[in-house]
GUDO-735478 format. One record per residue (C-alpha): residue in three letters; y, x, z. Coordinates in steps of 0.2 Angstrom, whole numbers. Example, Ala and Ser with C-alpha at 12.3 -4.5 7.8 and 13.67 -1.06 7.14 Angstrom:
2
<atom><residu>Ala</residu><py>-22</py><px>62</px><pz>39</pz></atom>
<atom><residu>Ser</residu><py>-5</py><px>68</px><pz>36</pz></atom>
***
This chain:
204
<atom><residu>Unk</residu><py>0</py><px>0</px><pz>0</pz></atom>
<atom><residu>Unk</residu><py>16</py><px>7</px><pz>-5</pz></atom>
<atom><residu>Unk</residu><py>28</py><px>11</px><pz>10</pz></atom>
<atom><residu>Unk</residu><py>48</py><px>12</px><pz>11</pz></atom>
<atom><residu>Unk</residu><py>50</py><px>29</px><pz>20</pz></atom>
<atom><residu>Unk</residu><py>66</py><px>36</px><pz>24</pz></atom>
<atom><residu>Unk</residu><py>66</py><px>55</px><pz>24</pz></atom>
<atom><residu>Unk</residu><py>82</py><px>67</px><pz>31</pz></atom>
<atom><residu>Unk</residu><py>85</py><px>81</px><pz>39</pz></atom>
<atom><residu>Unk</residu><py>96</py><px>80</px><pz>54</pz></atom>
<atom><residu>Unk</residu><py>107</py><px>91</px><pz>67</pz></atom>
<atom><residu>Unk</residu><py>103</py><px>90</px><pz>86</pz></atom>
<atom><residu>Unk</residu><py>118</py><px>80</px><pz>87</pz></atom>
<atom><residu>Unk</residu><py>114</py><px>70</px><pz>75</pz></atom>
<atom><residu>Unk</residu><py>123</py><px>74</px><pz>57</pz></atom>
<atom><residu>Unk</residu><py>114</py><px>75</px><pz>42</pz></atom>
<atom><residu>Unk</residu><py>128</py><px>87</px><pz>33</pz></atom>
<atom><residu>Unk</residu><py>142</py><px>99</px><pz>42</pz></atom>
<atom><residu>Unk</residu><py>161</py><px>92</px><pz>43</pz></atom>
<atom><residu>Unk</residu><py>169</py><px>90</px><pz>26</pz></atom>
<atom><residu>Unk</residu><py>156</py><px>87</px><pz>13</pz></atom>
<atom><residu>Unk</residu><py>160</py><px>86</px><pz>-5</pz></atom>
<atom><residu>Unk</residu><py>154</py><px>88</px><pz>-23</pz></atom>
<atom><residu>Unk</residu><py>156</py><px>107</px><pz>-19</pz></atom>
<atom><residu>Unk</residu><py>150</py><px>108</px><pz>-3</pz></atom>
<atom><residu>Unk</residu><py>138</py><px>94</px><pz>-1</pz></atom>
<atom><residu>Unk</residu><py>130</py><px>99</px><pz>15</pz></atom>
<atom><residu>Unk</residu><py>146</py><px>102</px><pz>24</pz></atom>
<atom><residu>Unk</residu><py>152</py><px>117</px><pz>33</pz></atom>
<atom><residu>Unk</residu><py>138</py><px>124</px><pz>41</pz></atom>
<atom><residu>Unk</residu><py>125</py><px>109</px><pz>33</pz></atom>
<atom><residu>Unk</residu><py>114</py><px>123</px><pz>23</pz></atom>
<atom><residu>Unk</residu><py>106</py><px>128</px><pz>43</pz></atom>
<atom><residu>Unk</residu><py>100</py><px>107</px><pz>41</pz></atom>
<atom><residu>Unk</residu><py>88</py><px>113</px><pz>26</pz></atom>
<atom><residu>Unk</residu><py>83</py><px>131</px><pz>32</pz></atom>
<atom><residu>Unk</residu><py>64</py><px>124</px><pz>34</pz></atom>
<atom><residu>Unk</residu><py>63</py><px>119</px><pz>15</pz></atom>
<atom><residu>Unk</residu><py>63</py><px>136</px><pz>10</pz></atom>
<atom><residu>Unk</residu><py>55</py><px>142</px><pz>24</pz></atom>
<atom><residu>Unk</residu><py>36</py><px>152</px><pz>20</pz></atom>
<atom><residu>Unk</residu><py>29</py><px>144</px><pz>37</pz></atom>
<atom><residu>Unk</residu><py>12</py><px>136</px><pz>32</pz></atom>
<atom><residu>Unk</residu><py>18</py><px>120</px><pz>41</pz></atom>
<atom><residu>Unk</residu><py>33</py><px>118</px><pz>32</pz></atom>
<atom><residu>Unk</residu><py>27</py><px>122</px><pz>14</pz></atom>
<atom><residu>Unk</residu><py>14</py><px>109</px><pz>21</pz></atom>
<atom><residu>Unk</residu><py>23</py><px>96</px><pz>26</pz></atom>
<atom><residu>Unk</residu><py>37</py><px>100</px><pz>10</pz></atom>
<atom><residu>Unk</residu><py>21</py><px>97</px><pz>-2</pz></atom>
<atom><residu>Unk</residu><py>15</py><px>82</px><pz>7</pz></atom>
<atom><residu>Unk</residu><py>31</py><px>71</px><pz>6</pz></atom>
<atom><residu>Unk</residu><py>34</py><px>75</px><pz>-12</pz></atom>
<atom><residu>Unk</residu><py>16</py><px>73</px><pz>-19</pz></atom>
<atom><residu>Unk</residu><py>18</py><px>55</px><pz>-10</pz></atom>
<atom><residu>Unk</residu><py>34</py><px>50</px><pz>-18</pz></atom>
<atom><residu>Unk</residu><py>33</py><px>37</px><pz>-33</pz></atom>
<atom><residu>Unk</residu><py>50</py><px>34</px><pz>-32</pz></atom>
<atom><residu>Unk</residu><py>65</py><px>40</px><pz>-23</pz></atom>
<atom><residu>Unk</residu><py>82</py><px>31</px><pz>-18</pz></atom>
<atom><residu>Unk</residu><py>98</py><px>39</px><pz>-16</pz></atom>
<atom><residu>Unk</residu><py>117</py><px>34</px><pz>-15</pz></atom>
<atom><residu>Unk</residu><py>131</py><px>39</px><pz>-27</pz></atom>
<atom><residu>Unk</residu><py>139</py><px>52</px><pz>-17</pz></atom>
<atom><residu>Unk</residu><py>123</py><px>62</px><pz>-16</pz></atom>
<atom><residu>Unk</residu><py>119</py><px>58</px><pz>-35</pz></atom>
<atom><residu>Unk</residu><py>136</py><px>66</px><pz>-40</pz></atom>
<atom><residu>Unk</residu><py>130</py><px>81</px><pz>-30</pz></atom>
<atom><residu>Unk</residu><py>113</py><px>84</px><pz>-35</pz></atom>
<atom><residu>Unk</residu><py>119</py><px>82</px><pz>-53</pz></atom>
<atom><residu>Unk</residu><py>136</py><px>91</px><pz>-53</pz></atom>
<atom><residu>Unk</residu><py>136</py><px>107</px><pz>-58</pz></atom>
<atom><residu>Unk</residu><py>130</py><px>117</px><pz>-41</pz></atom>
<atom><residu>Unk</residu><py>116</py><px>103</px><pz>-40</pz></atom>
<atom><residu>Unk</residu><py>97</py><px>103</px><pz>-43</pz></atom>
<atom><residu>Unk</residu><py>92</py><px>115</px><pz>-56</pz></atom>
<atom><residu>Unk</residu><py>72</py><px>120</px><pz>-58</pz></atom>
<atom><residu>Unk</residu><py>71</py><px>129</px><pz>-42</pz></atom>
<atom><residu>Unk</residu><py>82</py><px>120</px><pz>-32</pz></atom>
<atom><residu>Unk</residu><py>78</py><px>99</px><pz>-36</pz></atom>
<atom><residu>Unk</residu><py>67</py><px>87</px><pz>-28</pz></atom>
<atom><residu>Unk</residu><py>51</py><px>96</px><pz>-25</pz></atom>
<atom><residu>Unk</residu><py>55</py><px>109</px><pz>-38</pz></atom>
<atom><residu>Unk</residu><py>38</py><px>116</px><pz>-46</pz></atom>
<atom><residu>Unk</residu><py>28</py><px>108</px><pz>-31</pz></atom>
<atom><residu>Unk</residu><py>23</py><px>91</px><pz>-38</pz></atom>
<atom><residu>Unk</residu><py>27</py><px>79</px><pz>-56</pz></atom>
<atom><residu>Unk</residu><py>45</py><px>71</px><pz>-56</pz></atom>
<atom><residu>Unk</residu><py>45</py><px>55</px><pz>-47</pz></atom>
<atom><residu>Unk</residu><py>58</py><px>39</px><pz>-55</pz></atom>
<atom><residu>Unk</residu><py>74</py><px>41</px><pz>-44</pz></atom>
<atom><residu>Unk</residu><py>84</py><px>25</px><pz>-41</pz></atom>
<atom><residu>Unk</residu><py>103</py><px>29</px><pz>-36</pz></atom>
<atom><residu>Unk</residu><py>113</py><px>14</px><pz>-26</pz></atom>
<atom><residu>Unk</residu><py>131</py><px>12</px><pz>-33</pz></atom>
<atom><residu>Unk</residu><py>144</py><px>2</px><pz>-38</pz></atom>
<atom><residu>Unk</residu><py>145</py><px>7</px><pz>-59</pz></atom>
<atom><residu>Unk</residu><py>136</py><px>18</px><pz>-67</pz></atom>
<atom><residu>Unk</residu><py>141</py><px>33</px><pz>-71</pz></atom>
<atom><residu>Unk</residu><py>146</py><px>41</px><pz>-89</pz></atom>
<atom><residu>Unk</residu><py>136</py><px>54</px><pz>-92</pz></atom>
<atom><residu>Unk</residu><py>120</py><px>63</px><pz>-83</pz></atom>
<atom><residu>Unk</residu><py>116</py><px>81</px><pz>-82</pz></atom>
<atom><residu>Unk</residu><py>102</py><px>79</px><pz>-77</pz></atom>
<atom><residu>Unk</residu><py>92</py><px>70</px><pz>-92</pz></atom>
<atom><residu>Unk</residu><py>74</py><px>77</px><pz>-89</pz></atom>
<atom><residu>Unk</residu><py>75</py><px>66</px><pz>-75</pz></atom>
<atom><residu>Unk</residu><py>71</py><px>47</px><pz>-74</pz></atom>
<atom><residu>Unk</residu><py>87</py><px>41</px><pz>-67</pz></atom>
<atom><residu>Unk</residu><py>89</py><px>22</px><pz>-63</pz></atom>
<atom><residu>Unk</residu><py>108</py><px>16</px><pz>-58</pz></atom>
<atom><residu>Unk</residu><py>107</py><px>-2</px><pz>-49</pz></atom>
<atom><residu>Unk</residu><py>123</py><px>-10</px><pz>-46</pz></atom>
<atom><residu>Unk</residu><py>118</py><px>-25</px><pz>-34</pz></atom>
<atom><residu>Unk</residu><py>114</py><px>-17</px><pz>-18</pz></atom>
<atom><residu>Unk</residu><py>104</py><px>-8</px><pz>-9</pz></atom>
<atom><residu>Unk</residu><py>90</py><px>-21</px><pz>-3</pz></atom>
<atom><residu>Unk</residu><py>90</py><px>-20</px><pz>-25</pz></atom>
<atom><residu>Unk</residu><py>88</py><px>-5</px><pz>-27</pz></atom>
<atom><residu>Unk</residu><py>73</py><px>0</px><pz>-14</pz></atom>
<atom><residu>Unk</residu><py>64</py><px>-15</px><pz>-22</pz></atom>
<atom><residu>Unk</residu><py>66</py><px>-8</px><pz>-38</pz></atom>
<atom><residu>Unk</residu><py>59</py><px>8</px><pz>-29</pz></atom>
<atom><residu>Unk</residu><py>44</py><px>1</px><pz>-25</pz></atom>
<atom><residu>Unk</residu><py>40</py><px>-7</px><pz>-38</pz></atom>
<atom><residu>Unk</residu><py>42</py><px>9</px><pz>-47</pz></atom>
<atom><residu>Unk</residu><py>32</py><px>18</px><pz>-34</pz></atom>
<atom><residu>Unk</residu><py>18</py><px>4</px><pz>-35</pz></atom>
<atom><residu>Unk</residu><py>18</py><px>5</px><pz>-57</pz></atom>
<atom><residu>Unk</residu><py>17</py><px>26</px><pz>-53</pz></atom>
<atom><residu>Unk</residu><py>3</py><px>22</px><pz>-38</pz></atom>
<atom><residu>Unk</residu><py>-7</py><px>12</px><pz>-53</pz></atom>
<atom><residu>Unk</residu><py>-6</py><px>24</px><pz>-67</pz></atom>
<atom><residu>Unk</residu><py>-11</py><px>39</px><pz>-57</pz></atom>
<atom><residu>Unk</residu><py>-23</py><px>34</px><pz>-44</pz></atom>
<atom><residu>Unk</residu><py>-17</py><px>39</px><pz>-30</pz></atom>
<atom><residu>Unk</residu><py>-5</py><px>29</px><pz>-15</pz></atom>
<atom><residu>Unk</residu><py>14</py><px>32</px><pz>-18</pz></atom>
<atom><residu>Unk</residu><py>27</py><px>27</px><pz>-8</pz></atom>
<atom><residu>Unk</residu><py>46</py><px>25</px><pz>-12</pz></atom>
<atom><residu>Unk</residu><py>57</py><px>40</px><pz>-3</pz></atom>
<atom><residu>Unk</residu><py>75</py><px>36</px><pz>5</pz></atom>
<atom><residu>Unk</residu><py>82</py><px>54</px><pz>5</pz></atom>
<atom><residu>Unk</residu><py>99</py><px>49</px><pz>6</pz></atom>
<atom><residu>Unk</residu><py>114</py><px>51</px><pz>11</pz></atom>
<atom><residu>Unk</residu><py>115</py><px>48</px><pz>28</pz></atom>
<atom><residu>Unk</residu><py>126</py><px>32</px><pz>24</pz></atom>
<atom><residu>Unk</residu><py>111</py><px>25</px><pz>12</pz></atom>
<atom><residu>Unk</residu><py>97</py><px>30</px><pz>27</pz></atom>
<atom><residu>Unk</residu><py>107</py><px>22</px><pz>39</pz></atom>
<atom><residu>Unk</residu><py>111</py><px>7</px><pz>32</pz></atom>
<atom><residu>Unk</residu><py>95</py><px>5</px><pz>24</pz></atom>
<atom><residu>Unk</residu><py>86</py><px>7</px><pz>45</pz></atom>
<atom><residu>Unk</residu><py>100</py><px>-8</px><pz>51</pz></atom>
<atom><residu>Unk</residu><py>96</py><px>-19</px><pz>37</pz></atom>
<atom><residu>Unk</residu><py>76</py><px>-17</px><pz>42</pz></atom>
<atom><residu>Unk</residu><py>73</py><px>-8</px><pz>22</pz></atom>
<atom><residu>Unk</residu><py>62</py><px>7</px><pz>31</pz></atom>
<atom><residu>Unk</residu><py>42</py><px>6</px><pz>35</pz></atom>
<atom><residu>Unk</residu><py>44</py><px>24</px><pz>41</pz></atom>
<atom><residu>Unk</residu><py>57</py><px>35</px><pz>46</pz></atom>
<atom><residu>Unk</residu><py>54</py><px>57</px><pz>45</pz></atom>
<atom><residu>Unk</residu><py>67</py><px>65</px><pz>53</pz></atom>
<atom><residu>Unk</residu><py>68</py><px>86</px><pz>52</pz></atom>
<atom><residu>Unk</residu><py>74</py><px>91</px><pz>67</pz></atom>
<atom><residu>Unk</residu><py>84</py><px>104</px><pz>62</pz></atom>
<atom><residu>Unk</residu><py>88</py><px>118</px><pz>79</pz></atom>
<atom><residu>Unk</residu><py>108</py><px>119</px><pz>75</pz></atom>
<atom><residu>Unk</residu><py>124</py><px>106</px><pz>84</pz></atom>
<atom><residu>Unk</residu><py>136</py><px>103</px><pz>71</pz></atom>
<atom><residu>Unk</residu><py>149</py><px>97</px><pz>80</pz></atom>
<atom><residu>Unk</residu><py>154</py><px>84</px><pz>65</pz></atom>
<atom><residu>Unk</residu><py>150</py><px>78</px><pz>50</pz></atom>
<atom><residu>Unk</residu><py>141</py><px>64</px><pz>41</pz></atom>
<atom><residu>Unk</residu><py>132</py><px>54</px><pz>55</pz></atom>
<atom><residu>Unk</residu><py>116</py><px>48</px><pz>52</pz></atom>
<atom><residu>Unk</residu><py>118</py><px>32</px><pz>63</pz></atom>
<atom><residu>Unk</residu><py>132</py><px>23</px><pz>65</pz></atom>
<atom><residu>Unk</residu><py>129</py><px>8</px><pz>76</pz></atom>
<atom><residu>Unk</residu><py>119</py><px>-10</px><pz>68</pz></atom>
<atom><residu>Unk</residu><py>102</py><px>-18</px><pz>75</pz></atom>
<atom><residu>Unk</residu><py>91</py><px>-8</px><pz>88</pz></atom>
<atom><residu>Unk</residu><py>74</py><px>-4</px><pz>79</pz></atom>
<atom><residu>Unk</residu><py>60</py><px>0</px><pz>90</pz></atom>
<atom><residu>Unk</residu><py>51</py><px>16</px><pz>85</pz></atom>
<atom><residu>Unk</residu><py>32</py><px>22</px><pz>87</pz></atom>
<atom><residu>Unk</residu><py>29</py><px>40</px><pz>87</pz></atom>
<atom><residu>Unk</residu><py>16</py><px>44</px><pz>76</pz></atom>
<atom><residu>Unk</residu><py>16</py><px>66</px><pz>73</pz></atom>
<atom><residu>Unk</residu><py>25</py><px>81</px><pz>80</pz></atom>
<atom><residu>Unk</residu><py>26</py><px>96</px><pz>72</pz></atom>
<atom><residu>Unk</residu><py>36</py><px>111</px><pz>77</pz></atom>
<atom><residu>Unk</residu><py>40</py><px>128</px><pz>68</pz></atom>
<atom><residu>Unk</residu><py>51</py><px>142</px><pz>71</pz></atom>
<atom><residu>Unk</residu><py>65</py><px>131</px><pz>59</pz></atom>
<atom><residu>Unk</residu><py>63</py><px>114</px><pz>63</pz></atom>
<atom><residu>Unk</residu><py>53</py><px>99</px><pz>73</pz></atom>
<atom><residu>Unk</residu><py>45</py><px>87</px><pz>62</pz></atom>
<atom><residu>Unk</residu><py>48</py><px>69</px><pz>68</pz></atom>
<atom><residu>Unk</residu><py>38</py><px>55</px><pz>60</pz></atom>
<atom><residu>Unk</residu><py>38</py><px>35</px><pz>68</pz></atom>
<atom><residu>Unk</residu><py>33</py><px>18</px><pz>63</pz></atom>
<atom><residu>Unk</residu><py>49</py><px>9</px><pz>61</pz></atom>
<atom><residu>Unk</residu><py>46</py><px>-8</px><pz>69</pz></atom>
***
C-alpha cells in the first residue's frame, strides 16, 4: 500500500534551513551542517539514503524549493534526488502558476496549481502507477520545504513522518512547525551516527 511520508532533515532547534534562505543559498546560513549525513560514508547513512529513495514513486515539493533545485546551483547528476543511487521517481511541485521554463527536463516534473491536498494525491497516484509497473511498493515522498512538510502534518496529508536529526542549533531559520492540529506520533526506529539521529513515527 502506497504511504504519504514526509521526509526532512531538521536542526535541534527545529529549522529545516539556516536564517535567510534564498535561490542562492537555499539551505540558509549555516543549513549545509542540516545535510552533512547525506554525503556521509557511514554504512547507516548510505543505508538509510538508499532505502528512502529506492521507495520513492513519487516525490512532492513546493515552489520555493523547486526554483532552487532547478536554478542554476541546484541538482546536477551528483547532487539531485538520490543521484546515481536509484531510477528518477515523477516529482510533483505545489504552486500557484507554473513556471516558464525548466532546467531540469530529464526530470518528470508535474506543476499542480489547486493545492496541496492535489498535489499529494496526484503523488500517490503516481507512486501507485510506478508501484504497478515495477513490482515493487512505492510510496509518495514529501521532501519539502519545511512550509509544504508542515502544512501538509496539520492538514493530516502524512502516514509517516522521517526526521534527520541533524547535531547543529541554528538559531533561525525556516521552521519546520509552526503551530495547527496536535498529531500524535508512534516511534517506530532510531538510528544514530556520528552526523545525525534518524527519527521515523507513525503519524496518527
Amino acid at each position: 500500500m502506497t504511504r504519504i511520508i514526509a521526509d526532512i532533515s531538521v536542526s535541534l532547534d527545529g529549522f529545516v534551513t539556516g536564517p535567510d534562505p534564498g535561490p542562492d543559498n537555499g539551505l540558509g546560513t549555516g543549513g549545509e551542517a542540516l545535510h552533512t549525513w547525506a554525503f556521509s560514508e557511514a554504512p547507516d547513512d548510505r543505508r538509510i539514503l538508499r532505502e528512502a529513495t529506492a521507495r520513492s514513486g513519487a516525490v512532492v515539493l513546493g515552489r520555493r524549493l523547486f526554483d532552487i533545485v532547478d536554478g542554476p546551483n541546484g541538482w546536477d547528476d551528483t547532487t539531485g534526488y538520490g543521484a546515481r543511487e536509484v531510477g528518477k521517481p515523477a516529482f510533483i511541485v505545489v504552486t500557484s502558476s507554473p513556471p516558464e521554463s525548466v532546467r531540469l527536463t530529464d526530470l518528470d516534473w508535474t506543476f499542480v496549481t489547486t493545492g496541496l491536498a492535489d498535489a499529494v494525491t496526484a503523488a500517490r497516484e503516481r507512486a501507485e502507477a510506478a508501484s504497478s509497473d515495477s513490482g515493487k511498493d512505492l510510496d509518495a515522498i514529501l521532501m519539502g520545504g519545511g512550509a509544504t512538510v508542515g502544512s501538509a502534518l496539520a492538514a493530516g496529508l502524512v502516514d509517516e513522518l522521517t526526521l534527520h536529526l541533524a547535531p547543529v542549533v541554528l538559531g533561525a531559520g525556516t521552521p519546520l512547525f509552526t503551530g495547527g492540529a496536535p498529531r500524535t506520533l508512534v516511534q517506530r526506529s532510531v538510528t544514530s551516527t556520528s552526523t545525525v539521529t534518524h527519527l521515523t513515527y507513525d503519524v496518527l
